[in-house]
RODO-2510 file (C-alpha; in nm, 4 decimals, decimal comma):
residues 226
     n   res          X          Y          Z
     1     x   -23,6355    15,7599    15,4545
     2     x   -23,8788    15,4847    15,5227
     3     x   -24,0333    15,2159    15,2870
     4     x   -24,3206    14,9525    15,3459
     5     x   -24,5963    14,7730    15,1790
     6     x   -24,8787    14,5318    15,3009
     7     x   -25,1429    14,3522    15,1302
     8     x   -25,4116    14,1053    15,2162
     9     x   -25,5161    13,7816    14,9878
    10     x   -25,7648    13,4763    15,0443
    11     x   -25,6113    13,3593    15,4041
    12     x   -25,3266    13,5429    15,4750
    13     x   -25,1644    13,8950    15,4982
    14     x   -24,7717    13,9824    15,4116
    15     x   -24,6104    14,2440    15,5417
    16     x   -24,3213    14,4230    15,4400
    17     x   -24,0376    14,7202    15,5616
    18     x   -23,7181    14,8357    15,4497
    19     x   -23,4130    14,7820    15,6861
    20     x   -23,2093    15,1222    15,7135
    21     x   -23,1330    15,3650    15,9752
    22     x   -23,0084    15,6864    15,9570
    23     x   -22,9886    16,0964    15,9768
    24     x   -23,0516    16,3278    15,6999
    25     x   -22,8015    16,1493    15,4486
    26     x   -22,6241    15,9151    15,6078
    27     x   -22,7097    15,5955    15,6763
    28     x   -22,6145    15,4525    15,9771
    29     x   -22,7670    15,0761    16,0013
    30     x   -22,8892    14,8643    15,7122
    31     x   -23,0694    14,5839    15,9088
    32     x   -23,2802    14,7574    16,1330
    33     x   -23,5699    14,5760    16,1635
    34     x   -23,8994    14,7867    16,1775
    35     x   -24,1532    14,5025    16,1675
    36     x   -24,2809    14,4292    16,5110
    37     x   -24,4904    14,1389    16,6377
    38     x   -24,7570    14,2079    16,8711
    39     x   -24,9233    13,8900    16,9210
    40     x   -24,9253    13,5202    16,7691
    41     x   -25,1542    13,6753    16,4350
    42     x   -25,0500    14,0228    16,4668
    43     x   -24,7864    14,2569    16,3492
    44     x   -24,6919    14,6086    16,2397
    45     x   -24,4743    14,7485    16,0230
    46     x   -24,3752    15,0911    16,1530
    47     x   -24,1737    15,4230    16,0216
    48     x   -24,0979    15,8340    16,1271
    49     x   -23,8489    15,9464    16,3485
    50     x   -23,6347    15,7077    16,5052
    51     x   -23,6802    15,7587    16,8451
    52     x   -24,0420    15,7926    16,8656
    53     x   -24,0962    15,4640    16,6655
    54     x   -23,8969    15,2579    16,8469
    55     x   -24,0656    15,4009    17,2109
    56     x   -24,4178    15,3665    17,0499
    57     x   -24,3036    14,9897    16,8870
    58     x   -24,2336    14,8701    17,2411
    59     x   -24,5375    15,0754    17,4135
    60     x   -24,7488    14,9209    17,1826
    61     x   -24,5881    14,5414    17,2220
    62     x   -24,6004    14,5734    17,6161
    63     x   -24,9667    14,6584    17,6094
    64     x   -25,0773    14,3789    17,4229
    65     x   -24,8843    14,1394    17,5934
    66     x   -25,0020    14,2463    17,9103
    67     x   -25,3497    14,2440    17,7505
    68     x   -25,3023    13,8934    17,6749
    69     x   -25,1751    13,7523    17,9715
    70     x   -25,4830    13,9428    18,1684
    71     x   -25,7197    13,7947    17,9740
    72     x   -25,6069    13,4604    17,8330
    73     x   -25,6384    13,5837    17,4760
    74     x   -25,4781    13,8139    17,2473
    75     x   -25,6461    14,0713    17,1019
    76     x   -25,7988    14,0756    16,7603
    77     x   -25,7108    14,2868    16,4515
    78     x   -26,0108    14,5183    16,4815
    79     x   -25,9814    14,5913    16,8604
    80     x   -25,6152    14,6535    16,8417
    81     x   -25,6102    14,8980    16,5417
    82     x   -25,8783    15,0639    16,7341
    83     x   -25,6410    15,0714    17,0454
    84     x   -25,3606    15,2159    16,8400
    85     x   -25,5436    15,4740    16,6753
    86     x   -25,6362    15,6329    16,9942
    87     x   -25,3378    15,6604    17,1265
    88     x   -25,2142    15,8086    16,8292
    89     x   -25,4881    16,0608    16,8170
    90     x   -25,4165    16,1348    17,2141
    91     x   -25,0665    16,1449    17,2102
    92     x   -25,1132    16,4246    16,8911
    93     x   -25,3082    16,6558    17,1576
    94     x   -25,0254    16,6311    17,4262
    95     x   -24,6880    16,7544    17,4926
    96     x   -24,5093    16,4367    17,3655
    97     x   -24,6580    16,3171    17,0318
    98     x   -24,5551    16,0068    16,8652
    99     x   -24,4421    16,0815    16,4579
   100     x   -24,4959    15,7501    16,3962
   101     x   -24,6771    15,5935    16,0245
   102     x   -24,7634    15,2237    16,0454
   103     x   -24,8968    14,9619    15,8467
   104     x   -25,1020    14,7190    16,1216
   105     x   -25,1864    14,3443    15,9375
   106     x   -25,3281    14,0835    16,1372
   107     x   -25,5239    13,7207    16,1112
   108     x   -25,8703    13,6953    16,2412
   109     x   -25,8832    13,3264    16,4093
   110     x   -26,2569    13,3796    16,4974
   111     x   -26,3682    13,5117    16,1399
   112     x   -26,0572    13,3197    15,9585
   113     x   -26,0260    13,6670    15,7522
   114     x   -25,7192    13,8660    15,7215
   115     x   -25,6997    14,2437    15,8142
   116     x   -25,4540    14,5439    15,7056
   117     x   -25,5133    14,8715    15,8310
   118     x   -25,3487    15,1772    15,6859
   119     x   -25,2707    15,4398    16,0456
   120     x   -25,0732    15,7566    16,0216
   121     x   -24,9265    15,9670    16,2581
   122     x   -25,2284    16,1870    16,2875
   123     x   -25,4339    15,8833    16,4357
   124     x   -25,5978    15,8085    16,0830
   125     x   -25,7155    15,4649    16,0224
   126     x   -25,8255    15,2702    15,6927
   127     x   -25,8957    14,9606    15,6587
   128     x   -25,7162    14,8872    15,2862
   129     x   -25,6766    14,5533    15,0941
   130     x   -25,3563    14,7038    15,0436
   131     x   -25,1075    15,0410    15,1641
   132     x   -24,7856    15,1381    15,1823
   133     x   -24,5586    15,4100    15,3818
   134     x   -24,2434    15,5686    15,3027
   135     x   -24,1448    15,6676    14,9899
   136     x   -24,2397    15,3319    14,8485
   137     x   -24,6044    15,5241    14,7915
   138     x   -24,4804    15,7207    14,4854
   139     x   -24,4113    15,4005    14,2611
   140     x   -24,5853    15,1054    14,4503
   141     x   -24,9511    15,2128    14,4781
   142     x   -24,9821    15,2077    14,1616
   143     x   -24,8435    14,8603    14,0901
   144     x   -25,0829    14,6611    14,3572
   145     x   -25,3483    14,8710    14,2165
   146     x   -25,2502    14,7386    13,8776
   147     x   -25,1851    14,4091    13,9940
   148     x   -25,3886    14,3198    14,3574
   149     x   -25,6905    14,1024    14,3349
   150     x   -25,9538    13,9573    14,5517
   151     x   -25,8896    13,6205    14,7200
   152     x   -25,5226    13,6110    14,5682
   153     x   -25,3082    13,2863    14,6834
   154     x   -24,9606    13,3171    14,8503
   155     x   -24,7360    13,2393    14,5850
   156     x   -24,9747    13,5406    14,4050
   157     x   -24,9474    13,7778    14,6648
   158     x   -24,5399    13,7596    14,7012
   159     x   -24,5226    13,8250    14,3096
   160     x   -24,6914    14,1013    14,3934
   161     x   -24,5027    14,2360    14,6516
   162     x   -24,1925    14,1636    14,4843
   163     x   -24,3171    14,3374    14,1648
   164     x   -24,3102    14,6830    14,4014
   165     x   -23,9874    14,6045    14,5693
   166     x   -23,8541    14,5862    14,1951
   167     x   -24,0269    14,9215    14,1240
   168     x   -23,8915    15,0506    14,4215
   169     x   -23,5250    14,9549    14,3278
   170     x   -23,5784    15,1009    13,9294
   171     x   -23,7134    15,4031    14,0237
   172     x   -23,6013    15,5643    14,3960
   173     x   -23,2531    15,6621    14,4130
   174     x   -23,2273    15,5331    14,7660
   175     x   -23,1720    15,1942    14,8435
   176     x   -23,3311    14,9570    15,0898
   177     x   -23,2834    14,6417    15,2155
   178     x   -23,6674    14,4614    15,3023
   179     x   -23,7169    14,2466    15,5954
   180     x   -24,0706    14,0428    15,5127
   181     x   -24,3152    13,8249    15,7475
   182     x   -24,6385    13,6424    15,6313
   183     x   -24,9314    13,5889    15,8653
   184     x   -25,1492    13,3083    15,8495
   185     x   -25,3854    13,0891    16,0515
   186     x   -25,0865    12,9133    16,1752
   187     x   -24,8742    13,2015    16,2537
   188     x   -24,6236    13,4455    16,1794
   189     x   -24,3630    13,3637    15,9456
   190     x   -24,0220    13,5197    15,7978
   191     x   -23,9736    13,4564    15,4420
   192     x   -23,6908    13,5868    15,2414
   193     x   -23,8309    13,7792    14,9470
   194     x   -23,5110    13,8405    14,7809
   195     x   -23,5163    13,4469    14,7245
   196     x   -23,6159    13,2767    14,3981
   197     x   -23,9237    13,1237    14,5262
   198     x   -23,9766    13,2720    14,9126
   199     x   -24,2387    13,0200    14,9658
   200     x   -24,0886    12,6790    14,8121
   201     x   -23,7970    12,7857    15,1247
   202     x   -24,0896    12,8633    15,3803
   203     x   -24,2383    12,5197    15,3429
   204     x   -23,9568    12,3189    15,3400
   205     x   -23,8611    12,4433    15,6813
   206     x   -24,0160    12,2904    16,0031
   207     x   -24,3570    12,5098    16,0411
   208     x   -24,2793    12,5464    16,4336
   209     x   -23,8878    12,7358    16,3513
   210     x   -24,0826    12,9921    16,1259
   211     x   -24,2828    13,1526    16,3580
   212     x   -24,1928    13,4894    16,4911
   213     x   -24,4233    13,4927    16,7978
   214     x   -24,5879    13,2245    17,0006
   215     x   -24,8788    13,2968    17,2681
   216     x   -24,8080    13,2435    17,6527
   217     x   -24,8497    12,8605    17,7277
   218     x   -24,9920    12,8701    17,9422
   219     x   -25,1111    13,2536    18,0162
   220     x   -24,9839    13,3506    18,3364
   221     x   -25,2988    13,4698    18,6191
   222     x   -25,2250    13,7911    18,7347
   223     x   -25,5910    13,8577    18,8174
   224     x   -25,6360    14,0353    19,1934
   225     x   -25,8160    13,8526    19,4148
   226     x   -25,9884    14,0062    19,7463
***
């Protein structure tokens, strides 16, 4: 039982995933966190069966670390939903398939444009202003469809997103716990969405303690030389 939204505005992308863990009925964990960064402007939000997400999570992280300390430079948005997808759609034709769903959002430094793209476990990819997973779909598409607009600020966007988490809450008999980052030119940023105003607390903290993920400084050279 999985839950999470994204959705992109003028200069910035949030991202957001429920917190539980469990079998069948029981719930075993309630601050599991499914939201995984993957580079200094990229994250994803990820949900299925618990050990193939977690495997696929840190398959996923590894490579684009490894990625960026080859090449000096993460990767972008575009070329790593690309990435992902394919090894979605290859794993599906093997003997070991990943049943992973996952919301990928991510800030463009060279186009200054944020991206969300919508990937199942089939290795379908859409590139969607905004998506959700989970059984957040049944009551939140509806709302950001309702609600979403082009070029939206922050403070717009998290009313949003906090107008399906309150959806979610009246109208699913299950109940989650959501873990929420922002992405922005300067970073990746945890704000508490069950606050009053997330954002009034996410500026008055010191803009270098609210970032999730920094790059390698420097980028270690692991290039072989004859």
């Amino acid at each position: 039982m999985e839950c999470s939204f994204g959705l992109t505005g003028k200069d910035y992308v949030l991202l957001c995933s429920d917190m539980s863990a469990g079998r069948s009925i029981i719930r075993m964990k309630s601050d599991e966190n499914k939201i995984k960064a993957l580079g200094p402007h990229l994250a994803m939000a990820y949900g299925g069966e618990p050990g193939d997400t977690n495997n696929f999570a840190e398959y996923v992280e590894r490579n684009m670390r490894l990625y960026h300390i080859r090449n000096h430079y993460p990767l972008l948005p575009a070329s790593a939903s690309a990435w992902i997808r394919r090894t979605l759609a290859e794993s599906i034709r093997s003997r070991h398939p990943y049943a992973v769903n996952l919301l990928l959002a991510g800030y463009d430094t060279t186009t200054s444009k944020p991206h969300l793209y919508w990937i199942d476990y089939l290795g379908t990819k859409a590139v969607v202003p905004y998506a959700a997973h989970g059984m957040g779909v049944y009551v939140s598409l509806s709302t950001m469809d309702k609600w979403w607009f082009n070029d939206m600020n922050k403070r717009e966007g998290v009313e949003v997103l906090k107008k399906c988490i309150d959806e979610v809450k009246k109208r699913i008999t299950v109940h989650f716990n959501f873990n929420c980052i922002l992405i922005d030119k300067d970073g990746i940023h945890q704000i508490n969405i069950e606050s009053q105003d997330p954002l009034s607390d996410l500026e008055s903290k010191d803009s270098s303690a609210s970032i999730v993920l920094d790059a390698p400084n420097p980028p270690l050279d692991v290039g072989v030389t004859a």
